[in-house]
C-alpha positions as CSV (number, residue, x, y, z in Angstrom):
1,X,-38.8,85.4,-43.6
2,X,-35.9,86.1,-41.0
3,X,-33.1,84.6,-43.4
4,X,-35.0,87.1,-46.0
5,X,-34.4,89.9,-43.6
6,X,-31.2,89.2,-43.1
7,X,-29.9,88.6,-46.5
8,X,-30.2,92.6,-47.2
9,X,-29.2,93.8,-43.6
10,X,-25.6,94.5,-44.7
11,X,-24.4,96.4,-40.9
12,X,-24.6,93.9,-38.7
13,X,-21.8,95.7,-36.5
14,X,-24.9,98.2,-35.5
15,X,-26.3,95.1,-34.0
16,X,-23.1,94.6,-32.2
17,X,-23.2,98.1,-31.0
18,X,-26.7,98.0,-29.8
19,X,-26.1,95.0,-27.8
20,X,-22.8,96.0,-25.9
21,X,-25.0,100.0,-25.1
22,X,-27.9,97.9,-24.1
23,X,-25.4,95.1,-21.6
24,X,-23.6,98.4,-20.4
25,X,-26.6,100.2,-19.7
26,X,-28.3,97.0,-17.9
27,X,-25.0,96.2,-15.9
28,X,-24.6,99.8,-14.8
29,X,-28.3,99.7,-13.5
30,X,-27.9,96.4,-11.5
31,X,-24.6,98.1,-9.8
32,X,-26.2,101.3,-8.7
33,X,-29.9,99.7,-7.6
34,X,-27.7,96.8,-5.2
35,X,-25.1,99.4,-3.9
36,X,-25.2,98.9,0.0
37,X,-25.3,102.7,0.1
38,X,-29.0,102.9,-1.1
39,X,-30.5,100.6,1.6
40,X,-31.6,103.3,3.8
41,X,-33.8,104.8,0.9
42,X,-34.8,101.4,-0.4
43,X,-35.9,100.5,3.5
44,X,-37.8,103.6,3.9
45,X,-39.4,103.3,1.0
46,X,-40.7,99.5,1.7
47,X,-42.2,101.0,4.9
48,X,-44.4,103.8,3.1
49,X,-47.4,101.3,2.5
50,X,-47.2,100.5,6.3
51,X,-47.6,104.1,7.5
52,X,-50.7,105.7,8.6
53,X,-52.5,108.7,6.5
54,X,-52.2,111.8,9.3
């Protein structure tokens, strides 16, 4: 059924496209959640569930 599929798909530089936006996108993500900047906000928020409700 794929080879079926594929047989009439006739852009497969859209596929191309798709995949580099997506491996940009998912790169750029990893970069700014790991930036040694953002510890402070990432450390607070691992201690919210430890906090007491006053």
């Amino acid at each position: 059924m794929k080879s079926q599929v594929l047989a009439y798909y006739n852009m497969p530089d859209l596929s191309n496209l798709g995949l580099i936006i997506f491996l940009t996108v998912f790169v750029g993500m990893l970069f700014w959640v790991f930036q040694r900047s953002r510890k402070p906000f990432y450390d607070h928020l691992a201690a919210l569930p430890l906090q007491e409700d006053t």
